[in-house]
DRENMI-315914 format. One record per residue (C-alpha): x, y, z; residue in one letter. Coordinates in steps of 0.2 Angstrom, whole numbers, plus 5000, padded with zeros to 4 digits. Each point is the difference from the previous one (the first is absolute). Example, Ala and Ser with C-alpha at 12.3 -4.5 7.8 and 13.67 -1.06 7.14 Angstrom:
2
506249785039A;500650174997S;
END
This chain:
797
542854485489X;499050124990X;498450115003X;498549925009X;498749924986X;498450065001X;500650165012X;499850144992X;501050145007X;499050125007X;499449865009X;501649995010X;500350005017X;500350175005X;500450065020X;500750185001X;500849974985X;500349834999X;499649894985X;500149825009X;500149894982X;500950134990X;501849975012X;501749954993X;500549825004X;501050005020X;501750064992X;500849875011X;501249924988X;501649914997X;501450084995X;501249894988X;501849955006X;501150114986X;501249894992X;500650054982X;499449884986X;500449994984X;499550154987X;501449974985X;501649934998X;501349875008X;501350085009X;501849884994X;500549915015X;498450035011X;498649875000X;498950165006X;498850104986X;500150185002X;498950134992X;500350114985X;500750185001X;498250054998X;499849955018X;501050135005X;499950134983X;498750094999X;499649955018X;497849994997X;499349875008X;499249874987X;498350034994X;500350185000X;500150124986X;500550185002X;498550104995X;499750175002X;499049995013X;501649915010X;501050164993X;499450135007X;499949935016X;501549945000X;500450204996X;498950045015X;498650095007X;499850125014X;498349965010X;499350035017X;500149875013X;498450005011X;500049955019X;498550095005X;499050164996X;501050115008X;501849904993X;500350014980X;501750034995X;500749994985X;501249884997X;501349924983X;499449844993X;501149894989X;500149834994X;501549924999X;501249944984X;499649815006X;498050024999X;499949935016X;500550145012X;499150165002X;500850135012X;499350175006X;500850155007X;499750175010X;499950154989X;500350125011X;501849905008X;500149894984X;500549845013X;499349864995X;498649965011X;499649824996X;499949874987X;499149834997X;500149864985X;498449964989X;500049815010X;499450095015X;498650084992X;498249914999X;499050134991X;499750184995X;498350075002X;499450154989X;499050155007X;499550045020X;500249815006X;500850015014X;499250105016X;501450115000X;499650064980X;498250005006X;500550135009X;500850124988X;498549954988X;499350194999X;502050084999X;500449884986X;499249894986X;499949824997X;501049994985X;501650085010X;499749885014X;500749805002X;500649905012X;501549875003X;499649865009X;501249895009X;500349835006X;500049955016X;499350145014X;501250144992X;499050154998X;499150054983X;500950154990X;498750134995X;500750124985X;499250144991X;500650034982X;500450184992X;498849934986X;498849864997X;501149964987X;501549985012X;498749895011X;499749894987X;501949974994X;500349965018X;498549885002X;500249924982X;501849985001X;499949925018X;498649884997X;501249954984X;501449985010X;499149905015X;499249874987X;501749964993X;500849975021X;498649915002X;499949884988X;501949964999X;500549844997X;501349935012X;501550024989X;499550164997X;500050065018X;501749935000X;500950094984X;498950165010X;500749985016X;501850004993X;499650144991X;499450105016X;501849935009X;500950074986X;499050195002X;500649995017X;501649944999X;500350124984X;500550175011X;500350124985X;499049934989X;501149974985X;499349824996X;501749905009X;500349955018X;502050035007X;500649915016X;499650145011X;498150004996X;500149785000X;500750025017X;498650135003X;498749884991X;500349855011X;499950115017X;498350044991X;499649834999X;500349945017X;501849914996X;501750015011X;501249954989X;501849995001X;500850144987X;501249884993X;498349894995X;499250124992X;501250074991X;500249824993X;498250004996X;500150134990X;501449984990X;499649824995X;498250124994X;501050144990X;500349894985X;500650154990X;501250045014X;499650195001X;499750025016X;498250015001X;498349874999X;498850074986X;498749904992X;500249795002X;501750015009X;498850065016X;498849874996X;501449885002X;500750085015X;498150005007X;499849834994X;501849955011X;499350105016X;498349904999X;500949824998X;499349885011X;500949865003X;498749915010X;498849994987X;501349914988X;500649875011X;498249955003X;499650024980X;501649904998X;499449865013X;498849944986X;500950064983X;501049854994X;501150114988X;500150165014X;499250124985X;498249965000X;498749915005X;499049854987X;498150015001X;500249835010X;501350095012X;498850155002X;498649865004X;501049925013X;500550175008X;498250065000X;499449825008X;501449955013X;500250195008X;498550104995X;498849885002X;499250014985X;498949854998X;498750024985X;500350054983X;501950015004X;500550004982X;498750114993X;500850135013X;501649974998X;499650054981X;499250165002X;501350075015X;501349954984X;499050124990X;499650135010X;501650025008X;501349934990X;501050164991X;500949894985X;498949974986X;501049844994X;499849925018X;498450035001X;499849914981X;501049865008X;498849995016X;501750045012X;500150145015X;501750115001X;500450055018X;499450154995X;498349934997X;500149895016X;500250175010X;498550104989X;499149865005X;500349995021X;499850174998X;498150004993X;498450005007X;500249824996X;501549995011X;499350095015X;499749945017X;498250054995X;498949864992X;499450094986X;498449904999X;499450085016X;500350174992X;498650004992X;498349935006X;500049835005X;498949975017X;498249954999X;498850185001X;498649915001X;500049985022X;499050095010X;500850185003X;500549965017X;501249844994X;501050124993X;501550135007X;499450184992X;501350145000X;499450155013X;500650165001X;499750135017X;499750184997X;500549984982X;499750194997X;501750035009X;501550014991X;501150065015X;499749955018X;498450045010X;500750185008X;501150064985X;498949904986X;498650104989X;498449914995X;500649974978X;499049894987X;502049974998X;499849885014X;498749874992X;500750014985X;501749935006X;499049875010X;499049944984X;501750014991X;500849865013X;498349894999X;499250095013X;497849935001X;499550065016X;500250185002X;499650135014X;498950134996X;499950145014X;498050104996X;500150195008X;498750115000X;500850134985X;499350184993X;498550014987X;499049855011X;501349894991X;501249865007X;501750055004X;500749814990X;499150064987X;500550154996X;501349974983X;499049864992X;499550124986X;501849994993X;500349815001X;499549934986X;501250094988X;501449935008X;501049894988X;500249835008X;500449894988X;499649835007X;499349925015X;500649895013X;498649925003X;498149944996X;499849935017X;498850095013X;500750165010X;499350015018X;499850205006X;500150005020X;498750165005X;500850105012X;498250105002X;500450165009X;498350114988X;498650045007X;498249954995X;499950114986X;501749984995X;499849824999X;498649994988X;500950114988X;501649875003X;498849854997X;499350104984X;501750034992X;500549815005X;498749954987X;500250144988X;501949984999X;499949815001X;498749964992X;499849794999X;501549995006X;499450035017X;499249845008X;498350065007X;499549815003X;500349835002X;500749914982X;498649915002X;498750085009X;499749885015X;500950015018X;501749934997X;500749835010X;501750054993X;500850144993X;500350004981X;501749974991X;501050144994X;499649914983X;498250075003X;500350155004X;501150054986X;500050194997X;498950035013X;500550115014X;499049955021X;499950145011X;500549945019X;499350105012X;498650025014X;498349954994X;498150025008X;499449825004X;500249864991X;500349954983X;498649894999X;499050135007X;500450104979X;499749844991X;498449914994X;499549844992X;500149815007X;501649955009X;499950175009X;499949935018X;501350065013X;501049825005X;499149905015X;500450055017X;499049905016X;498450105004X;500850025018X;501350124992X;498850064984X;499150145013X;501550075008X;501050024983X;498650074991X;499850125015X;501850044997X;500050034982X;498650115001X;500850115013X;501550014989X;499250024984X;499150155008X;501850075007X;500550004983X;498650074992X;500450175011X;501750004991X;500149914984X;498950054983X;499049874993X;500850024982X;501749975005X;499549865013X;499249904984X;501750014990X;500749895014X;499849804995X;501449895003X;500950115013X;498950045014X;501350095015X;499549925016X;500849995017X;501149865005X;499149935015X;500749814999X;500249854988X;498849925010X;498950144996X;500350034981X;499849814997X;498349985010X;499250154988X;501149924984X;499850154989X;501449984988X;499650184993X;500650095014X;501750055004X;501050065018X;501550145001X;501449955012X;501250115004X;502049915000X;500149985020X;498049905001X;500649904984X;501649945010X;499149965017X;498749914990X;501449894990X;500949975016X;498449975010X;498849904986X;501349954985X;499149884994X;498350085002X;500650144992X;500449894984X;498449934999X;498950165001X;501150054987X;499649854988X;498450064996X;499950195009X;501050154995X;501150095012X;500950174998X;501650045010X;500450195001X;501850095009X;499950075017X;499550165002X;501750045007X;500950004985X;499950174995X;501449974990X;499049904989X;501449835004X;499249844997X;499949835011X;500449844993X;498649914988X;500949835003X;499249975016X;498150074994X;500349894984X;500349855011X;498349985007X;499350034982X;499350195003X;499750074983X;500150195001X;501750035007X;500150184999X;501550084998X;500950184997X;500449984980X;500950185001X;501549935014X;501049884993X;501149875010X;499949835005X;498149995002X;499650074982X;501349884994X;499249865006X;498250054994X;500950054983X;500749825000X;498549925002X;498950094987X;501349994987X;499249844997X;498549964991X;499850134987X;500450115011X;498250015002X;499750035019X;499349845006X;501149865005X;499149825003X;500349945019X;500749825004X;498649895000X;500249975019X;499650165004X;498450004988X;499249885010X;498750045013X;500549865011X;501849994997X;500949985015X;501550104995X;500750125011X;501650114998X;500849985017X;500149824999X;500849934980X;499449835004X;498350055000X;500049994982X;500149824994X;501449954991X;501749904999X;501050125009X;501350164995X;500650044984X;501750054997X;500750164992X;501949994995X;500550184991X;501950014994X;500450174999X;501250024984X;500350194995X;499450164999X;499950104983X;500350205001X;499250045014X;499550175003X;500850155009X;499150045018X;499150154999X;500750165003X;501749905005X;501850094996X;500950014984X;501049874998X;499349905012X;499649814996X;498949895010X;500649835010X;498349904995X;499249865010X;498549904996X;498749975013X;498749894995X;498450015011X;498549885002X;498450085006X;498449865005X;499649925014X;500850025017X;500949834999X;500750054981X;500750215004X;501849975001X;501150104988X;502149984995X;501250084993X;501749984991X;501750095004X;500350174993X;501150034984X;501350135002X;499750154987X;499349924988X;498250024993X;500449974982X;500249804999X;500149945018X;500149815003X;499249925016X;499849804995X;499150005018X;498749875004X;498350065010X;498849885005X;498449985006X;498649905007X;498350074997X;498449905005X;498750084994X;500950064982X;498350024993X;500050195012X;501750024999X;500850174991X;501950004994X;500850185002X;501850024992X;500950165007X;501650074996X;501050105012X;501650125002X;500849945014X;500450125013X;501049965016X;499650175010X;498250014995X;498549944991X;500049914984X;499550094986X;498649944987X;500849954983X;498549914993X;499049865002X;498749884991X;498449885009X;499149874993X;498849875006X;500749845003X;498849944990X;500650094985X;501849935000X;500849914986X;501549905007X;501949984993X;500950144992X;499250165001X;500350185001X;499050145011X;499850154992X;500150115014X;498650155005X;500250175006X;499350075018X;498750034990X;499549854991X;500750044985X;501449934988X;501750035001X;500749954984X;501349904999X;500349955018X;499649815005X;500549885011X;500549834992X;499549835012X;499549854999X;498549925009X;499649835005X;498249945008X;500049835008X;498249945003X;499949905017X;499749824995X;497949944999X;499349865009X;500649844995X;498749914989X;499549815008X;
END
């Protein structure tokens, strides 16, 4: 998306050391299904292309030259590994012959400790930013110091070098290395991820594979295959009969491993000749299955393009099998409509119309007892699209707010782009004292400078809350505030709304009493940075829609919300269309667990917030609706539930008008190497099953699963049919999870991916499947395909 025009950067957000518009994009992305494509010659006798020796020999991933920079860390480097100020030891750092892999070990027992690839690393981050570098700021210089920073909620590495100039090979050479993972094409993923199978497989690294370390290989990669198969495998690979796979003769034996047989028989269901596909064949695939209905031929040109490995069928306008799986493997072959990645809704809605994604105590990045307060924790909540943060103010040494405290260091840290230009909303928890809070108010507006809204975007009492497209790059306190916001502003247009005279003397009463209550424990200055969130009790819809002041906002702990929406659902949607409402966890769950968003969502509140640092079903779904839109944090609500007189309500589907369910039919076709459980035995291979879950209104919750496959996580086949009847799909949320059956105990997580409903593409499509922690797991998928049957409209006269 690129820096924010017009922002300059020290005028960036910045809250204990937090740069709001200077974040990475949410690193939520798919991962490509690994098929090898064609790099080089035709192999007689196979209509498969295979890639040069090069694949293999020398095994650098593309883009990559050896400099010496790469050398010498490839040679490597001993450093100190920092924990804390009191644990710093030392610790042998090296990078990998691939380029990809980078493994450290003890010096002291020489084990090697850990090891991680370049794909899993976001950034590095030169000098004391981190708070743990903060803290051995005085025992060691900036130039020594930097800082790997992972994916996902693994925690960061902290290094010191011997040298500055060891720092800066290490920082240099990584920030080269992560630009070429990241900006791999998909056929480079693929030739990369055979290498990486080939390190593994290649025990004593002398550049060939024997049958031994095949048979090793394929426990590796989750495969129970009979020995006598194998073994044929393999010797059909060993073309030059010595024994061994080197070079192509792996790629070949990969390439017969990876065959999928269900792909061909549908690419032959259209191919006339059984070897490709014409552009009209292509056309009639895209329209009759996919669904493709505009500018089908057009498309059907450029996936030929773009996916097509033979250079003489793309000149001829033809796909190869090959091609025909590059394609259903793409982000164009994903269940994911890649016209709602990016952003497609209208912003230009009042703020309450619109889902915003809220995090609780976002300055934990463990649970509530073991957690510590870390500028880690809004980081990784801005990272995954987060624009409502919790910000907790204590009273801290020097007369100077606790949350402050690291601000100083925040603007050097390197972000390289931001997620997104749309407002951030920072939920107060004020805990300061008088004096406390005018220092917090004053660094507010020295820190934020215009970014902070200190009034209305017009300057007159609002009758509606402004869009997120007018408050682009601005950043609304929500907190308490002393009276009320007409009470700051002047000029025509300024009057409270009416209320009859009968009521006018004893709410005025009221508001004075209060306003006087709050002026005992609340500073003026940061009362007056307060606009479009005032925090005010929850005393009744009745209430709240008699004083119709769309600038405040109520706090509703999970257990009020759920009486509320069971009690006044549909009044609860309506207060919602044109009044903000925040939901927060029990204060029982000290282990920082979160409750379900679906239900909160259902009656249209907009602050749902959640625990970002526990990952499980919950942040799934919040991670599957925000990956919509941008990934910008706001998600536009149904229009029935932005109308203030809507008679929607959850509880009951056919209060929203309409022609009755829609159906959801999803064939369950295979699974694509799956990952290992975590911490499982060696040797051990899953028994997958897919459970495919449906999170919305009451009438729509309803999950089902397929059977288990026995040991086989490599290339299972299901061909089950799920289906389901949703009837408000517009709220509806489709979670895929894969599982390792276990008859004595629990299931175990294997991965899983969520989307919208709104956001699926029908017919052919494959899910690239999410780690426990949201992030990718290249190459596993699930292949499906999904049918939507509208119900049929009123009949026209």
């Amino acid at each position: 998306m690129g820096r924010v025009d017009g922002v300059l950067p020290h005028a960036s957000l910045v809250v204990k050391g937090v740069c709001f518009w200077s974040i990475p994009p949410p690193s939520r992305i798919e991962g490509p299904c690994v098929i090898p494509e064609a790099r080089g010659s035709k192999v007689p006798g196979r209509s498969a292309w295979i890639p040069p020796l090069s694949v293999m020999q020398p095994m650098l991933p593309p883009g990559i030259q050896l400099t010496d920079t790469l050398e010498q860390m490839q040679q490597g480097t001993l450093m100190r590994k920092v924990k804390s100020k009191s644990w710093k030891k030392q610790r042998y750092f090296k990078l990998q012959e691939d380029c990809m892999t980078i493994w450290y070990q003890s010096k002291r027992t020489g084990k090697t400790e850990s090891a991680f690839s370049i794909s899993d690393v976001e950034t590095v981050r030169e000098g004391h930013q981190s708070e743990v570098l903060q803290s051995v700021a005085e025992e060691f210089p900036p130039e020594r110091c930097f800082t790997i920073v992972f994916y996902g909620r693994r925690g960061n590495l902290d290094l010191i070098a011997g040298s500055a100039e060891e720092a800066q090979c290490w920082v240099q050479g990584l920030r080269q290395l992560i630009e070429v993972a990241t900006t791999m094409d998909q056929r480079e993923k693929i030739d990369q991820w055979i290498r990486d199978w080939f390190q593994k497989a290649d025990k004593n690294k002398d550049g060939r594979m024997n049958f031994k370390e095949v048979q090793r290989l394929l426990k590796m990669m989750n495969v129970d295959m009979n020995e006598d198969h194998a073994l044929r495998l393999f010797q059909d690979a060993d073309k030059s009969e010595s024994g061994t796979l080197e070079g192509e003769e792996f790629v070949l034996f990969y390439k017969a491993l990876t065959q999928r047989e269900e792909v061909l028989s549908l690419f032959q269901e259209f191919s006339e000749d059984g070897k490709k596909l014409t552009l009209l064949e292509l056309v009639d695939f895209l329209r009759e299955e996919q669904l493709e209905d505009e500018g089908t031929e057009e498309l059907a040109m450029e996936l030929i393009d773009k996916y097509e490995p033979s250079e003489t069928a793309r000149a001829r306008h033809v796909l190869s099998s090959d091609g025909f799986l590059m394609y259903l493997c793409s982000v164009e072959g994903s269940i994911f409509n890649p016209q709602h990645r990016v952003l497609w809704q209208d912003m230009s809605q009042p703020l309450c119309h619109y889902f915003i994604s809220s995090s609780h105590n976002t300055y934990l990045i463990e649970d509530q007892i073991r957690g510590h307060s870390s500028i880690e924790g809004y980081i990784r909540a801005l990272k995954r699209g987060c624009r409502c943060l919790e910000v907790d103010c204590w009273d801290g040494p020097n007369g100077e707010p606790m949350v402050y405290h690291g601000h100083t260091f925040t603007s050097k840290i390197p972000f390289r782009e931001v997620t997104s230009d749309y407002p951030v909303i920072l939920s107060l928890e004020n805990h300061c004292s008088m004096e406390q809070q005018e220092v917090l108010a004053q660094q507010l507006k020295d820190i934020l400078g215009e970014q902070l809204l200190t009034t209305t975007i017009d300057g007159h009492v609002p009758t509606q809350l402004p869009s997120p497209e007018e408050l682009k790059h601005k950043i609304l306190l929500k907190a308490k505030k002393i009276g009320r916001l007409e009470d700051t502003l002047d000029g025509p247009g300024d009057e409270a709304p009416d209320v009859s005279d009968e009521d006018n003397g004893a709410e005025a009463e009221e508001e004075r009493r209060r306003a006087k209550k709050d002026k005992e424990t609340l500073a003026q200055a940061l009362s007056d940075c307060v606009i479009y969130c005032k925090n005010v009790p929850f005393q009744g819809f009745q209430e709240a829609r008699s004083h119709s002041r769309p600038s405040e906002i109520s706090s509703l702990s999970e257990a009020k919300a759920r009486k509320l929406i069971r009690d006044e659902g549909n009044e609860f949607v309506r207060h919602n269309a044109w009044q903000l409402t925040r939901i927060y966890p029990s204060g029982m769950r000290t282990d920082s667990s979160n409750y379900s968003p679906q239900e909160m969502w259902n009656v249209g509140c907009q602050i749902v917030a959640l625990n970002f640092q526990t990952a499980g079903m919950e942040m799934d779904l919040c991670d599957g609706l925000f990956s919509q839109n941008g990934c910008c944090g706001y998600v536009l609500k149904p229009p029935f539930m932005r109308d203030k007189e809507t008679l929607f309500n959850p509880n009951d589907p056919s209060s929203r008008e309409g022609p009755g369910p829609t159906t959801l039919t999803i064939q369950v076709i295979s699974g694509q190497q799956l990952p290992k459980v975590a911490n499982s035995k060696e040797g051990a291979i899953i028994d997958p099953l897919v459970r495919v879950e449906v999170y919305g209104v009451p009438a729509d919750q309803a999950h089902q699963e397929t059977k288990y496959i026995e040991n086989n996580g490599f290339n299972p086949r299901w061909d089950e049919t799920l289906q389901f009847q949703l009837h408000v799909p517009e709220l509806a949320l489709i979670r895929f999870v894969v599982e390792d059956y276990d008859k004595t105990s629990r299931n175990d997580f294997v991965g899983q991916f969520t989307l919208a409903f709104a956001n699926i593409k029908t017919g052919y499509r494959h899910i690239h499947l999410l780690s426990k922690d949201g992030t990718s797991i290249p190459p596993s998928s699930l292949f499906v395909h999904i049918r939507i049957t509208e119900p049929p409209g009123p009949e026209q006269d």
